[in-house]
C-alpha positions as CSV (number, residue, x, y, z in Angstrom):
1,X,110.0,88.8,82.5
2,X,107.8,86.3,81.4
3,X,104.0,86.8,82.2
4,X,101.5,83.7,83.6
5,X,98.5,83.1,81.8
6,X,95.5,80.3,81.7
7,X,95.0,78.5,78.5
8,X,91.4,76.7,78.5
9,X,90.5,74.0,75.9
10,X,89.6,75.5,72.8
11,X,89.4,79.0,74.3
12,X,92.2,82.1,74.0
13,X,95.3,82.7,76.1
14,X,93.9,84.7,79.2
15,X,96.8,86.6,81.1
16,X,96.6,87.3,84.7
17,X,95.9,90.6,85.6
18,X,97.0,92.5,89.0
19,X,95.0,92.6,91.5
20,X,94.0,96.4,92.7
21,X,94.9,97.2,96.2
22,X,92.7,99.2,98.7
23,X,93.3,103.2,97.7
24,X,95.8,102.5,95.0
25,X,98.4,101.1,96.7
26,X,100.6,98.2,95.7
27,X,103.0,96.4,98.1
28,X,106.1,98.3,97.4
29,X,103.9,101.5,98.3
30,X,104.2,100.6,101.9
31,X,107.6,100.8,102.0
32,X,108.2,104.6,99.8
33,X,104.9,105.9,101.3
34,X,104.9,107.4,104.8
35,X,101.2,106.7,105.2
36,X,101.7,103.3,104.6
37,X,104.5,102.3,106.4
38,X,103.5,104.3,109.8
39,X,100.1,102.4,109.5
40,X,101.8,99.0,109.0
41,X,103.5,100.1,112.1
42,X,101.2,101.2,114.1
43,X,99.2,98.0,113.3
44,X,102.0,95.7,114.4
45,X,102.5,97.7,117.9
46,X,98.9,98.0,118.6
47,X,98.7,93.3,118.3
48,X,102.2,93.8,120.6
49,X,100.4,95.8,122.9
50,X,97.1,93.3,123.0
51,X,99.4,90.3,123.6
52,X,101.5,92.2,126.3
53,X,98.1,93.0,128.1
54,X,96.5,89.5,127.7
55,X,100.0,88.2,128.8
56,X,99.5,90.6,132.1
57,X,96.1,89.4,132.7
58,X,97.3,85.3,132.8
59,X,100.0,86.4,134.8
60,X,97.5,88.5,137.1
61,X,95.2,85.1,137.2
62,X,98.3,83.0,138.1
63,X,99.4,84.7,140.8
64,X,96.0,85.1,142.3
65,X,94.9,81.1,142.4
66,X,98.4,80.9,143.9
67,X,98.6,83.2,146.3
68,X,97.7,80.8,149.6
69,X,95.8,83.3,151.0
70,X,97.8,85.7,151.7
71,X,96.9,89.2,151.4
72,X,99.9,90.9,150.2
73,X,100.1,88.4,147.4
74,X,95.7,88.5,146.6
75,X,96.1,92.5,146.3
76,X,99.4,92.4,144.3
77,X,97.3,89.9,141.7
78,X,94.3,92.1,141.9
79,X,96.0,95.7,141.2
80,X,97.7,93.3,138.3
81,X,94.6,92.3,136.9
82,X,93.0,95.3,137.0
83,X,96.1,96.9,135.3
84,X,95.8,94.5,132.7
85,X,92.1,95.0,132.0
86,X,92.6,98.8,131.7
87,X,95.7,98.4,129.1
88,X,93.5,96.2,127.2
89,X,90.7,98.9,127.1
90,X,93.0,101.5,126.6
91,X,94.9,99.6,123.6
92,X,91.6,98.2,121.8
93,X,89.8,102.0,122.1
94,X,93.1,103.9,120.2
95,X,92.8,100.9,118.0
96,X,89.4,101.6,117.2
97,X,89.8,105.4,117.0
98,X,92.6,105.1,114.9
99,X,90.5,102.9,112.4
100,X,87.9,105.0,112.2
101,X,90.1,108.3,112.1
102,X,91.5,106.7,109.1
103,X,88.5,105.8,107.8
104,X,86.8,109.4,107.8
105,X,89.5,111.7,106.7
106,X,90.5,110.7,103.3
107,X,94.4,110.9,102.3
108,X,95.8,113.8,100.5
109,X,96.5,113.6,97.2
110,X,99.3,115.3,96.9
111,X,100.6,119.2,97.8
112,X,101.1,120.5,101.0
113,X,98.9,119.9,104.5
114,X,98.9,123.4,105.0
């Protein structure tokens, strides 16, 4: 496997180095390390769960400038938006406890967790 490097005028061969990841981890770490993959995970369900919620809340919007009025249709919109509000609450607070959570209790290195 051959290696890049930068050649300058006049100046010594200088290879490229790897780049350190956050807490050691490379990119093929995700995928053999539990930690790692769970958090990808959980990353990409938590931006699922944001869309689904914002997609709720246009839908909610929709329905009540097109309602005509009626009262059924106004309060079905309303519970919708308010629904959609609430998951969007909801999903951006376990986002941000999870962040933090991850960010005050430092990974194991290595043994047992009990």
């Amino acid at each position: 496997m051959k290696q890049l490097t930068l050649q300058l005028p006049g100046a010594q061969e200088i290879p490229n180095l790897p780049v350190p990841t956050p807490k050691g981890f490379t990119q093929q770490d995700v995928f053999t390390n539990l930690g790692g993959f769970l958090s990808s995970i959980l990353n990409v369900i938590f931006y699922i769960a944001l869309f689904l919620a914002f997609f709720w809340l246009v839908w909610g919007a929709w329905a009540y400038l097109f309602s005509g009025g009626e009262k059924e249709n106004l309060a079905k919109a309303r519970a919708r938006i308010q629904y959609a509000i609430i998951g969007l609450i909801v999903t951006l607070l376990a986002f941000v406890i999870a962040k933090f959570a991850g960010e005050i209790l430092p990974p194991m290195q290595g043994g047992t967790p009990f």
